[in-house]
C-alpha positions in Angstrom: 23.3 -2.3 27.3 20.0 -4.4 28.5 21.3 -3.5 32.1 21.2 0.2 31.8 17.8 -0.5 29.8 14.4 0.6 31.0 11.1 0.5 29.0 9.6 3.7 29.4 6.6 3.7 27.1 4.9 1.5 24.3 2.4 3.1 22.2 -0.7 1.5 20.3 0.2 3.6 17.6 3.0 1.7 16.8 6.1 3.8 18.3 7.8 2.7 21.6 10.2 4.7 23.4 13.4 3.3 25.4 16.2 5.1 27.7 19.7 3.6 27.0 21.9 6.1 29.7 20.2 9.2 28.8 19.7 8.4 25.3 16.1 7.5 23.9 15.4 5.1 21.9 12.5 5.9 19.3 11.8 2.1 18.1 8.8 2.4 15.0 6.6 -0.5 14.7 3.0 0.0 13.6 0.9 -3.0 14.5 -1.1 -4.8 12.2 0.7 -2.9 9.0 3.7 -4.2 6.9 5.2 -1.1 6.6 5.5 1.8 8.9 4.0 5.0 7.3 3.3 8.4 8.8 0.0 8.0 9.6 -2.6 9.8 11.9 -2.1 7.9 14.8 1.6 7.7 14.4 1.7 11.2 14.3 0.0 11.6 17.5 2.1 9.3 19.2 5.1 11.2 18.3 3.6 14.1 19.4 3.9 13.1 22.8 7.0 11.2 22.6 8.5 14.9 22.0 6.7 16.6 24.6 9.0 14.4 26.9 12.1 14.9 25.0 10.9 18.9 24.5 10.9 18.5 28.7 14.6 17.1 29.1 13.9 13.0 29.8 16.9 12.6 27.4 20.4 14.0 26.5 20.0 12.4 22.8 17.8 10.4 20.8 17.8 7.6 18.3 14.9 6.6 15.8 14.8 3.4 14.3 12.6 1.1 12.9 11.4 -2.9 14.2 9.9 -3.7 10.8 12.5 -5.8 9.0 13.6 -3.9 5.8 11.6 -0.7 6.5 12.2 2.0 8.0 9.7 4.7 7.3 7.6 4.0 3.9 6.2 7.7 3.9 2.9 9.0 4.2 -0.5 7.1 4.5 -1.3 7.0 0.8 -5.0 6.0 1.4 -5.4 9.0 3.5 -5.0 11.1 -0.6 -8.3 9.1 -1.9 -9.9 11.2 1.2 -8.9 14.1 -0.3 -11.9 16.4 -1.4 -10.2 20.0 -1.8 -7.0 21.6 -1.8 -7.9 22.6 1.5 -7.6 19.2 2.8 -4.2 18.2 1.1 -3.1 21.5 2.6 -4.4 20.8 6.2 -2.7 17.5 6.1 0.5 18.8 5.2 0.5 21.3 8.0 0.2 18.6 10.2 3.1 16.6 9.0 5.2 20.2 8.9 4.2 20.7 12.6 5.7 17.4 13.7 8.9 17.3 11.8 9.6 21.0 12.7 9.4 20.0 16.2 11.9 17.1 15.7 14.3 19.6 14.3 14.5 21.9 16.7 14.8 19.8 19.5 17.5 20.9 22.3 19.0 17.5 22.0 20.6 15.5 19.0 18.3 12.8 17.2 19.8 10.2 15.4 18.3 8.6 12.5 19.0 4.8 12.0 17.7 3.9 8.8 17.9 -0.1 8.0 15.4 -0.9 4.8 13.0 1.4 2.7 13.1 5.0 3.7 10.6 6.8 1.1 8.9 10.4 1.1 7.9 11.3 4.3 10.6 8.6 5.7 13.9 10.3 3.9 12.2 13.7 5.2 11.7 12.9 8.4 15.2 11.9 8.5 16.1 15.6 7.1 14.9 16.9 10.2 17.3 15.0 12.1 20.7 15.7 13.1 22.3 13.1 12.0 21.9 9.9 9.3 23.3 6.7 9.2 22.1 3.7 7.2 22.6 0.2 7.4 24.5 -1.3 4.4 21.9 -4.0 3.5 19.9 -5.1 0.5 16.9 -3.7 1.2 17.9 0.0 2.4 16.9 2.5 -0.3 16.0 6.4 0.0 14.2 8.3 -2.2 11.5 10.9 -3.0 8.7 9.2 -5.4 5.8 11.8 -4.5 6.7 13.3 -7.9 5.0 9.7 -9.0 1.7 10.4 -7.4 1.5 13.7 -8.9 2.8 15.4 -5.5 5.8 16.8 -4.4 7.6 16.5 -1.1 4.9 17.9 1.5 6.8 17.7 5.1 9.8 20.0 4.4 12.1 17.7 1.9 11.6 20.6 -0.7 13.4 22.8 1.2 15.8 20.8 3.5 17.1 18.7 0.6 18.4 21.1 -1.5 19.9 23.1 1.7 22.1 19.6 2.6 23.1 17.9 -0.6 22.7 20.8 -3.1 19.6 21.5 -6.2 21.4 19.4 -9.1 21.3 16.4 -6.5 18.3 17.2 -5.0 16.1 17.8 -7.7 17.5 14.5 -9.2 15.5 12.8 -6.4 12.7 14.6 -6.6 12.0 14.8 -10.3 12.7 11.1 -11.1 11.3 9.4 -7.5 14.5 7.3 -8.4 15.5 5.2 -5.1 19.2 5.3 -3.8 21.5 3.0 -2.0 22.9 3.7 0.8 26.3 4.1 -0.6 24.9 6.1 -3.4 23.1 8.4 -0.4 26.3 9.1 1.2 28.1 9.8 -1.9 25.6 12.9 -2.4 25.2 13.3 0.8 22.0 12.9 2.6 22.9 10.0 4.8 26.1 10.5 7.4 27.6 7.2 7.5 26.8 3.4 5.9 27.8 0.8 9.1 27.0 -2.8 8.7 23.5 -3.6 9.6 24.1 -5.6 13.0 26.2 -2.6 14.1 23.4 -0.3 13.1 21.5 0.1 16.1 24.9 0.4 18.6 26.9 2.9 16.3 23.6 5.1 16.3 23.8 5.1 20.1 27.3 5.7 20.3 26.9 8.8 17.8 24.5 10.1 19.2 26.0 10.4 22.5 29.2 11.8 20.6 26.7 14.1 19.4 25.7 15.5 23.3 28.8 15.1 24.6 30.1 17.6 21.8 32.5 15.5 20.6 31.2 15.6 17.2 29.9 18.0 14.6 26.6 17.3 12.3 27.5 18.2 8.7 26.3 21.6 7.0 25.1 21.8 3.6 26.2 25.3 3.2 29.3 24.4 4.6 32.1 26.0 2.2 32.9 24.0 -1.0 29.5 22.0 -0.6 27.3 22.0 -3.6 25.0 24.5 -2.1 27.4 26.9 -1.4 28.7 26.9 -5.1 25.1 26.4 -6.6 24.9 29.9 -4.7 27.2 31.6 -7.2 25.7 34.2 -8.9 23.4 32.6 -12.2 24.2 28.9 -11.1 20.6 28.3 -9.6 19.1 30.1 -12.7 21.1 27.6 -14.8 20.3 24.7 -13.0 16.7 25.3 -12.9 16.3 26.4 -16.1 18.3 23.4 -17.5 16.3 21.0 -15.1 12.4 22.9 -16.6 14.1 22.1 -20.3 14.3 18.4 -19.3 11.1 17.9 -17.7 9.4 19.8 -20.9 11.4 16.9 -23.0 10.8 14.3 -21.5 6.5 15.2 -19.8 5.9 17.7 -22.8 4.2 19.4 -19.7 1.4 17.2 -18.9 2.4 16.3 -15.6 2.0 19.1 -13.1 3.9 18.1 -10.5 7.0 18.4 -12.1 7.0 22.0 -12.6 5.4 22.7 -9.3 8.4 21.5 -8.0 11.3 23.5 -9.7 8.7 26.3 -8.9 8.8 25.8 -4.8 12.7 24.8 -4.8 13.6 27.8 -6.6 11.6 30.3 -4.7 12.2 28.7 -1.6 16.3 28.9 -1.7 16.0 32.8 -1.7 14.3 32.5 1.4 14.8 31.3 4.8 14.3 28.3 5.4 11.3 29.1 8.0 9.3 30.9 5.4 10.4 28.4 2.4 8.8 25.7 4.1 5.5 27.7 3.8 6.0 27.6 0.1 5.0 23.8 0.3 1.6 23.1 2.0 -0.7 24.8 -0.8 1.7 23.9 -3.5 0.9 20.2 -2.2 -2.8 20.9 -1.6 -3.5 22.0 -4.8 -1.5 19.1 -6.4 -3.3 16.2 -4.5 -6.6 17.2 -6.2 -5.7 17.5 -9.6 -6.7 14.8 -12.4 -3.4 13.4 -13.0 -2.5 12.9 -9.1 -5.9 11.0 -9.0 -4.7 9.1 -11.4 -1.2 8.4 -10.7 -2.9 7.4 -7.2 -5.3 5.2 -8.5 -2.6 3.1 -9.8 -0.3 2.8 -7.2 -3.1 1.4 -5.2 -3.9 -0.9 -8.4 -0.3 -2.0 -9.0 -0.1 -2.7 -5.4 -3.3 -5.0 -5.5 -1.6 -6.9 -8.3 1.2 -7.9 -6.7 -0.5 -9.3 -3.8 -2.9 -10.7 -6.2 -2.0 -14.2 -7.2 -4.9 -15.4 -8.8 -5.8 -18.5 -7.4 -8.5 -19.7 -5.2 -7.1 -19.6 -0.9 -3.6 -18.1 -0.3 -1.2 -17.4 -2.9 1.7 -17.5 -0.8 1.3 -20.6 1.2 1.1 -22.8 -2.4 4.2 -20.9 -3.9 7.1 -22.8 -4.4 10.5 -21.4 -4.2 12.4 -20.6 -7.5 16.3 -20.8 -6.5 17.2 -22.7 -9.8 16.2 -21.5 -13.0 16.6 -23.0 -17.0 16.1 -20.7 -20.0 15.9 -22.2 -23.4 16.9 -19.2 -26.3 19.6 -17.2 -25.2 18.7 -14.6 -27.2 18.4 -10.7 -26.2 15.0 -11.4 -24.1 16.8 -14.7 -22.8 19.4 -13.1 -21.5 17.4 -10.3 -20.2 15.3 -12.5 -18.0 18.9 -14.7 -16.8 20.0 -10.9 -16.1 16.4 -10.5 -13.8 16.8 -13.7 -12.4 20.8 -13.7 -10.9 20.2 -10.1 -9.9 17.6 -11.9 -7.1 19.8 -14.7 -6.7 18.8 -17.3 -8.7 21.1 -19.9 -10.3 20.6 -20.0 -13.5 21.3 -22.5 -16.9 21.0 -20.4 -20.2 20.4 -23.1 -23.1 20.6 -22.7 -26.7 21.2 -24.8 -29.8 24.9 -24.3 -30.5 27.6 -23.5 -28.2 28.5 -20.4 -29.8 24.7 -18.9 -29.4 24.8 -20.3 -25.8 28.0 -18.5 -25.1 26.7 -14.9 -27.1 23.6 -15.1 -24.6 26.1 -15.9 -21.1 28.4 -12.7 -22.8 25.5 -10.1 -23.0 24.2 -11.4 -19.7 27.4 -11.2 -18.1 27.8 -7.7 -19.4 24.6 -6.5 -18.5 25.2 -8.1 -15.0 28.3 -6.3 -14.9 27.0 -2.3 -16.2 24.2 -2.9 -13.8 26.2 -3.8 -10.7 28.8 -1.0 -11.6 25.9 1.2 -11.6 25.0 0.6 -8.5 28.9 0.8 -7.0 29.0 -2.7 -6.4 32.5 -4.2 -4.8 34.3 -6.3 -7.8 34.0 -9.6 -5.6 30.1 -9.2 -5.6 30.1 -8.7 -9.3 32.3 -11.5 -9.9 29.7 -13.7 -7.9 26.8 -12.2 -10.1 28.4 -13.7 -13.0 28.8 -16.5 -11.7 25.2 -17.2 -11.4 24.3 -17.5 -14.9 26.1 -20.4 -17.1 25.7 -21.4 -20.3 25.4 -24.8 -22.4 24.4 -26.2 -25.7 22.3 -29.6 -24.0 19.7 -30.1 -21.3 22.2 -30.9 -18.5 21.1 -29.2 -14.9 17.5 -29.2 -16.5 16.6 -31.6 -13.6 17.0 -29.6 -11.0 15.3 -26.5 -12.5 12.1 -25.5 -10.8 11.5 -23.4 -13.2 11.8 -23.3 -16.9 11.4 -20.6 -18.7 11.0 -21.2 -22.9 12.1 -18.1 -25.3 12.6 -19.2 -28.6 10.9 -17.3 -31.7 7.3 -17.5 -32.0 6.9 -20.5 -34.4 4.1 -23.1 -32.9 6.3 -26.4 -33.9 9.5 -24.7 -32.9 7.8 -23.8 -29.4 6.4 -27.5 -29.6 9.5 -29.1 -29.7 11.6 -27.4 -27.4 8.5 -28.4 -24.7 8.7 -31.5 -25.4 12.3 -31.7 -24.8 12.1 -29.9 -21.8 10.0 -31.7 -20.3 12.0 -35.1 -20.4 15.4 -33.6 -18.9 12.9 -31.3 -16.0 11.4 -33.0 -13.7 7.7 -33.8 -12.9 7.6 -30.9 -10.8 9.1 -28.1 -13.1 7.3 -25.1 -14.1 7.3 -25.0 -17.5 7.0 -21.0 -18.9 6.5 -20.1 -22.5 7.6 -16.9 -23.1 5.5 -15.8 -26.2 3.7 -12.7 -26.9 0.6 -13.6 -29.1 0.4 -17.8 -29.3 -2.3 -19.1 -27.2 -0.5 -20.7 -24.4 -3.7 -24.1 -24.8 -1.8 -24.3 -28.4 1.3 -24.7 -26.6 0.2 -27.1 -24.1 -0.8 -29.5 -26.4 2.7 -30.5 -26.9 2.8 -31.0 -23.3 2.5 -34.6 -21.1 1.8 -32.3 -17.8 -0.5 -29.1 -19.6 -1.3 -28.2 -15.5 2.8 -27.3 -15.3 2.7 -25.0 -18.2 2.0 -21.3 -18.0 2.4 -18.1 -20.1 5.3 -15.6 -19.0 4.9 -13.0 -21.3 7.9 -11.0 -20.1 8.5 -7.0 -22.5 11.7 -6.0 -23.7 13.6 -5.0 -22.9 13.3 -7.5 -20.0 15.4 -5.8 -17.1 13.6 -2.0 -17.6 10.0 -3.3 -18.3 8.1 -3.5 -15.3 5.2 -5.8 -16.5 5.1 -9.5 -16.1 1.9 -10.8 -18.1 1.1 -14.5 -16.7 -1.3 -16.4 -18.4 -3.4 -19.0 -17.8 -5.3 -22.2 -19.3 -8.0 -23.8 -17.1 -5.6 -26.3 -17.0 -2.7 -24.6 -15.6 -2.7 -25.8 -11.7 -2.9 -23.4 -8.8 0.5 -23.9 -7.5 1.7 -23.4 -10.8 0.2 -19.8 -11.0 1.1 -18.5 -7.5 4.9 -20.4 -7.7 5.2 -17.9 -11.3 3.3 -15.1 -9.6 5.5 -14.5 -7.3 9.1 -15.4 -9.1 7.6 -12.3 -10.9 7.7 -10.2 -7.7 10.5 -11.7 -6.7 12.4 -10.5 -10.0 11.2 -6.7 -9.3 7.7 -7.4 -12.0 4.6 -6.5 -11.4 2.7 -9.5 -12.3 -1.2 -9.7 -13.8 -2.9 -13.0 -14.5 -4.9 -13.4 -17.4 -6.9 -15.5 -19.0 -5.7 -17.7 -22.3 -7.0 -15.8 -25.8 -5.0 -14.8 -28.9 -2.7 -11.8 -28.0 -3.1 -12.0 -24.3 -3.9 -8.3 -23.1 -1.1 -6.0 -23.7 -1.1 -7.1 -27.4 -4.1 -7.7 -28.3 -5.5 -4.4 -27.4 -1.6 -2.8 -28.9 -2.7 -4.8 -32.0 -5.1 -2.5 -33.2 -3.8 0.6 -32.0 -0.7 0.3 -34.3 -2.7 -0.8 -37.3 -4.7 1.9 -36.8 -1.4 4.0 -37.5 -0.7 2.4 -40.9 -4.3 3.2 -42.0 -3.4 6.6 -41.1 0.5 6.2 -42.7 -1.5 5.2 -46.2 -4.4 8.1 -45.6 -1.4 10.4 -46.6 -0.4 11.4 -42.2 3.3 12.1 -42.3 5.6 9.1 -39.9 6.9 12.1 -37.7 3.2 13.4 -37.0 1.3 10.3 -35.8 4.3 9.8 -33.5 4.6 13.5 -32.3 0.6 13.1 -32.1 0.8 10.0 -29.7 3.5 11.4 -27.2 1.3 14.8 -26.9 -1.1 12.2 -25.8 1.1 11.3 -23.1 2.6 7.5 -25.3 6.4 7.2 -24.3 7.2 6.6 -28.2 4.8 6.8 -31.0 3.5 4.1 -33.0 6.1 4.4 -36.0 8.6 4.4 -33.6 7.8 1.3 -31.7 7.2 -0.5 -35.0 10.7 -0.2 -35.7 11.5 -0.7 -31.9 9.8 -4.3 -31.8 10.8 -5.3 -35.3 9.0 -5.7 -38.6 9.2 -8.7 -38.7 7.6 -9.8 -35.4 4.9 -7.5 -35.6 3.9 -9.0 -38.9 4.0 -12.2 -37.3 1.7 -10.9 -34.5 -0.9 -9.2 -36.8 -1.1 -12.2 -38.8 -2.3 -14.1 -35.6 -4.4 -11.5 -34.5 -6.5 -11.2 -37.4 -7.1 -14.9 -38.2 -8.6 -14.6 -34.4 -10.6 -11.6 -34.3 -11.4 -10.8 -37.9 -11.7 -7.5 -39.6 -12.1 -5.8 -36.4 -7.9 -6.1 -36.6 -8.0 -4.6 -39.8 -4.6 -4.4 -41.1 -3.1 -2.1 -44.1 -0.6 -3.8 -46.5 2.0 -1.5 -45.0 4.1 -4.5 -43.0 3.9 -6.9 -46.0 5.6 -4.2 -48.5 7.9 -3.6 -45.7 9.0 -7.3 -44.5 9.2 -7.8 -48.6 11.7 -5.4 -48.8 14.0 -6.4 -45.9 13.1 -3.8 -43.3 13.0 -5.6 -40.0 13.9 -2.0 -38.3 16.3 -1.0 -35.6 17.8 -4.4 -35.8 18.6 -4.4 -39.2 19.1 -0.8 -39.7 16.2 -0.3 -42.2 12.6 0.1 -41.1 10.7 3.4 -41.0 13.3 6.0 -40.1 16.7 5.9 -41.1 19.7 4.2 -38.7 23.3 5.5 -38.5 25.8 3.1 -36.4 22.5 1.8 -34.3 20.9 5.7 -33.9 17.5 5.9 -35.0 17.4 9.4 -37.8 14.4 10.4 -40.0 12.0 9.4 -41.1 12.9 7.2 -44.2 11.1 9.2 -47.2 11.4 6.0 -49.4 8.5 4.1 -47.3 6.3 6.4 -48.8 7.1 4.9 -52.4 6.5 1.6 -51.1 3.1 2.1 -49.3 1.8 4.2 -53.0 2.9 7.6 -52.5 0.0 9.1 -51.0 -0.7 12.6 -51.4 0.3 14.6 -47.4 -2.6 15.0 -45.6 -3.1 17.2 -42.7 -5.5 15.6 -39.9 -5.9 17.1 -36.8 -3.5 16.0 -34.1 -7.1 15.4 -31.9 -8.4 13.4 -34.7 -5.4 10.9 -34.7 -5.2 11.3 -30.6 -8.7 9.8 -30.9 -8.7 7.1 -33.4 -5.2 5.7 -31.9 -6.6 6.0 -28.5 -10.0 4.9 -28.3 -9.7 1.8 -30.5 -7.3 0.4 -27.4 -9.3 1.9 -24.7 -12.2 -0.3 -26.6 -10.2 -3.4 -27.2 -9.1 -3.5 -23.4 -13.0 -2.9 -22.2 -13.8 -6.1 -24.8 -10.8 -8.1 -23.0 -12.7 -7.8 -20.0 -16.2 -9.1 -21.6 -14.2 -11.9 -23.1 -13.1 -12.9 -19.8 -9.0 -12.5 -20.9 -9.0 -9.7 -17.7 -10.1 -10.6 -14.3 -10.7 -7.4 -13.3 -10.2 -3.8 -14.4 -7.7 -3.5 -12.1 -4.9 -4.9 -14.0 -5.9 -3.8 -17.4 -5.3 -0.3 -16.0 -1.8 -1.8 -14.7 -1.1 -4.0 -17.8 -2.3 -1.1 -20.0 0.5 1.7 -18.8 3.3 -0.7 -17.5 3.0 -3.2 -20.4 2.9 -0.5 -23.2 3.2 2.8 -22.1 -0.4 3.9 -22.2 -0.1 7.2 -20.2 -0.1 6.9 -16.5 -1.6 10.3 -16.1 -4.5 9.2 -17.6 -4.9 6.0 -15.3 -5.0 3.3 -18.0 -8.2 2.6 -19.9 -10.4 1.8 -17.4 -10.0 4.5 -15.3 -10.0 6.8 -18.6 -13.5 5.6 -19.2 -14.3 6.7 -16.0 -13.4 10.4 -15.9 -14.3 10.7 -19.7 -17.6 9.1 -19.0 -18.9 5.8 -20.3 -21.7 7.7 -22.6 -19.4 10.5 -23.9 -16.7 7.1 -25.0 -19.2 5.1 -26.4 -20.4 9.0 -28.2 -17.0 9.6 -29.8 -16.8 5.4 -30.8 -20.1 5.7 -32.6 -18.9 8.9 -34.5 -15.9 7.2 -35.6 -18.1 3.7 -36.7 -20.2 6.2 -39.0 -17.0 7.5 -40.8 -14.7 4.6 -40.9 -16.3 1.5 -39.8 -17.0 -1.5 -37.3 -13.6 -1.5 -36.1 -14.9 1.5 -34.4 -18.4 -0.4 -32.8 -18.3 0.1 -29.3 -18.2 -2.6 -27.1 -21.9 -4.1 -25.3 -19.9 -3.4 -22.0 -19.3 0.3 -22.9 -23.0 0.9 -24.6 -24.3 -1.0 -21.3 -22.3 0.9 -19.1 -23.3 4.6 -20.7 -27.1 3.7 -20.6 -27.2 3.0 -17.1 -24.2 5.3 -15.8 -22.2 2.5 -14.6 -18.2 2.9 -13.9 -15.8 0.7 -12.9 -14.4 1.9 -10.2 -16.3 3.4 -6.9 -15.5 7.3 -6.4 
């Protein structure tokens, strides 16, 4: 092929174009960038790069990507913070519309070679071309996440998606932002054909000169007995639709916009053609990018991003990483075999330890089986599952602790329990293991003090359940040693996490500032507030689960363990009711036992148990305004986090807004506590704190960040 080769053109902008007999070659690279995005001067190159395919230099085309493991990462998010008006979100739009447009109605066939991430405006860029093949490697995904900004689709994928794999599929993309395979792609649809990844790049060519030559067809979505032809039945896209706005009201209760917006545009669109559905999506998308939850949502993408390139250490992260390939976990418990399950997935080795064979062999079993529904899931081969498993072995002593550069300790949060097992560790690991404790409240200094090398131990405060939660809370002492943090900083990334470093203290972040939300709730609970309102209260507020809920969810038990802790360290301002005591006394640990607030049949959560109410003193119902609750529950945590930040626990706001809503679920839309403040306004927070001190209390005393803040109108983030 190099012989019949020529360079024609190689753009600045990051897109080089090659002729390969008659067929162009569209080769993505944008310099100085990770990723290749559809930015401004992208855009523009293109542009001109289809004036001379518009003019006949080419029987065919092919577009692929030089970044390893990307293809086209979608828009240039930065270019939404520039946003000032609908007006501009709508401009922007049109441009992207005007481009892709073009590259649909070419008069020759263009090919697109995806190998890695193809996301937003990558998968619709690929809509508009006649053809779709992706390379069958690790790192290829496709998927629509606008919907997670608080946008939807905004260079045609509203309308050509649904037109090629049908609305039930296509909305499934666009209402979850969920990221397929590329065997999963073809399966609905919107890629052609998965080819190995070294073949990629030939097969493309030899496609798309099939494609000229007319010696083969581009598939049709309307093409008869696809799903769009039979979503065209008369009342099945009123079905659908309606079925898919039911959904979204269960599981947003409406708060998110964009959501809505885009069964809206997808089901006035199909009752057009194509040419004027497409106009359905620039305003739709300008009025979206300027609303408070896209600003939001925005803000932390940009913040989660920051975190993970954040390691936390003095000079470069990366460079004083060392590589995790073998990893130990002592407690082979549920959260011990969730993190072995995290850990092969990435393919790490890894040595599950507990005290008896038969515990060491029930934590291998439910790794192995979550190994196993995960890789199914994904339509894994049986040989690559087989391999998965055997990843992850289990044993009773410390043999293969040597080896281990990392270990990772999750036994039950007892101090001498945790002190033990450290010290054991720590003879069968060598001198340079990582030593990670998981625990959720124990201050990880306590820990150390078992240790004879404090500098190798760090806090990995990993939420359950381990292989959904997103969050990986790392904590430090000023002992811990650089290497150590950056080496568990990024076996955090490396696991799918998005790490935060934080300071040692009692409860870390996510629990300490947790901690008084949910003992707000019991005050509430023994004020007279039915279970089934505080929780209904908190989801309105945007909470995944309510505070009853997660009580039960977490366990009695362990949350009576962690209040204990939290108290002794921060006083009355953790006041806690008498609720958990009465309830740990009588046996109610929660889901796990079957008996906590709300009733359990086989493992399913019921009602709300009417007997707790005899145990906490029968209080008399009481009605209290669903605001009221919304703002005691709420603004003792957005108060706690601000005070994490005076006490030093948070580096930055930054990743209390990320801890905040990936750690435990405060509500993205908002933009986690810090970024709350801001829109609400430090003076009108500290306001609403100070009428809450005068009726209940100094739990309610603002913090001297937030009073300081108000009376000079400070914020915390520019813009």
């Amino acid at each position: 092929m190099t012989d019949t080769m020529t360079a024609i053109e190689k753009s600045a902008a990051g897109v080089r174009m090659e002729m390969s007999d008659g067929i162009a070659l569209l080769r993505l690279d944008e310099p100085d960038k990770s990723v290749n995005t559809l930015s401004a001067p992208v855009i523009e190159a293109m542009r001109t790069i289809l004036d001379r395919l518009e003019s006949g230099e080419a029987r065919a085309a092919v577009l692929l990507s030089d970044k390893p493991g990307v293809w086209i990462a979608g828009a240039d998010i930065e270019q939404f913070t520039q946003f000032t008006s609908a007006a501009d979100g709508e401009r922007a739009t049109r441009e992207g519309h005007k481009l892709l447009n073009r590259l649909e109605n070419l008069p020759i066939p263009v090919v697109a070679a995806i190998d890695g991430v193809a996301l937003g405006g990558g998968v619709e860029t690929a809509l508009a071309c006649t053809y779709r093949i992706a390379a069958d490697t690790e790192k290829t995904r496709l998927g629509l996440p606008e919907v997670q900004l608080g946008l939807l689709p905004g260079a045609g994928g509203s309308q050509r998606l649904p037109r090629l794999v049908g609305i039930r599929a296509a909305l499934d993309l666009m209402l979850t932002g969920k990221r397929l395979d590329p065997r999963r792609a073809k399966k609905i649809g919107l890629v052609d054909e998965v080819v190995p990844g070294a073949d990629l790049e030939s097969i493309a060519i030899r496609i798309a000169g099939e494609l000229a030559d007319g010696k083969r067809e581009p598939r049709r979505g309307n093409r008869r007995g696809s799903p769009l032809a039979l979503e065209r039945l008369p009342g099945v896209k009123s079905f659908i639709i309606r079925k898919a706005r039911e959904g979204v009201m269960a599981k947003t209760r409406g708060l998110y916009p964009a959501p809505l917006r885009i069964l809206e545009v997808v089901d006035r669109g199909l009752d057009l053609p194509v040419e004027e559905a497409l106009e359905l999506e620039p305003p739709a998308f300008g009025e979206l990018s300027v609303t408070p939850e896209a600003r939001s949502l925005v803000h932390l993408f940009f913040a989660t991003t920051g975190a993970k390139s954040d390691a936390g250490v003095e000079g470069d992260g990366k460079a004083l990483a060392r590589d995790v390939e073998r990893l130990a976990i002592v407690g082979a418990g549920f959260m011990g075999a969730g993190i072995a399950t995290a850990s092969a997935e990435k393919g790490m080795r890894v040595r599950l330890k507990d005290i008896t064979p038969e515990n060491a062999a029930k934590g291998l079993r439910t790794a192995h089986e979550s190994l196993v529904k995960r890789a199914r899931r994904r339509k894994r081969p049986s040989h690559e599952i087989e391999a998965l498993k055997g990843r992850v072995t289990a044993t009773h002593e410390y043999t293969g602790f040597r080896r281990t550069e990392l270990v990772v300790e999750a036994v039950f949060e007892d101090v001498e329990l945790k002190h033990r097992v450290i010290r054991e560790v720590e003879e069968a690991a060598s001198e340079e293991t990582v030593l990670g404790t998981n625990t959720s409240t124990i201050p990880i200094a306590t820990l150390a003090e078992a240790s004879s090398r404090p500098g190798n131990v760090i806090g990995l405060h990993f939420f359950s359940p381990v292989e959904k939660m997103p969050l990986l809370e790392i904590i430090v002492t000023p002992q811990t040693e650089d290497w150590v943090t950056a080496t568990a900083h990024a076996y955090g990334k490396r696991i799918g996490k998005t790490p935060i470093v934080v300071n040692d203290a009692p409860g870390f972040y996510a629990n300490r500032i947790l901690t008084p939300y949910m003992a707000e709730a019991l005050l509430l609970l023994e004020e007279g507030v039915r279970m089934e309102e505080l929780d209904r209260a908190m989801k309105n507020w945007g909470f995944p689960v309510g505070p009853i809920t997660l009580y039960d969810e977490v366990g009695l038990d362990v949350a009576h363990k962690a209040a204990a802790v939290m108290r002794e360290a921060f006083g009355d301002r953790m006041e806690e009711s008498s609720v958990l005591d009465r309830m740990v006394e009588d046996d109610r640990m929660g889901r796990k036992n079957g008996r906590g607030f709300f009733t359990y049949e086989d493992g399913k959560k019921g009602k709300p148990d009417e007997s707790v109410y005899g145990l906490i003193g029968d209080p008399e119902p009481k009605e209290v305004p669903e605001a009221d609750v919304q703002e005691r529950l709420g603004l003792t945590m957005v108060n706690e986090a601000v005070r994490c930040l005076e006490d030093d626990v948070l580096r930055n706001p930054r990743d209390g807004d990320v801890g905040a809503v990936l750690g435990i679920g405060f509500p993205p839309f908002r933009g986690g506590p810090f970024w709350y403040v801001d829109r609400t306004g430090a003076e009108q927070v500290v306001a609403r704190l100070r009428a809450l001190e005068s009726r209940f209390g100094r739990r309610f005393s603002p913090s001297a960040r937030l009073v300081e803040m108000a009376e000079k109108g400070e914020t915390f983030f520019e813009g």
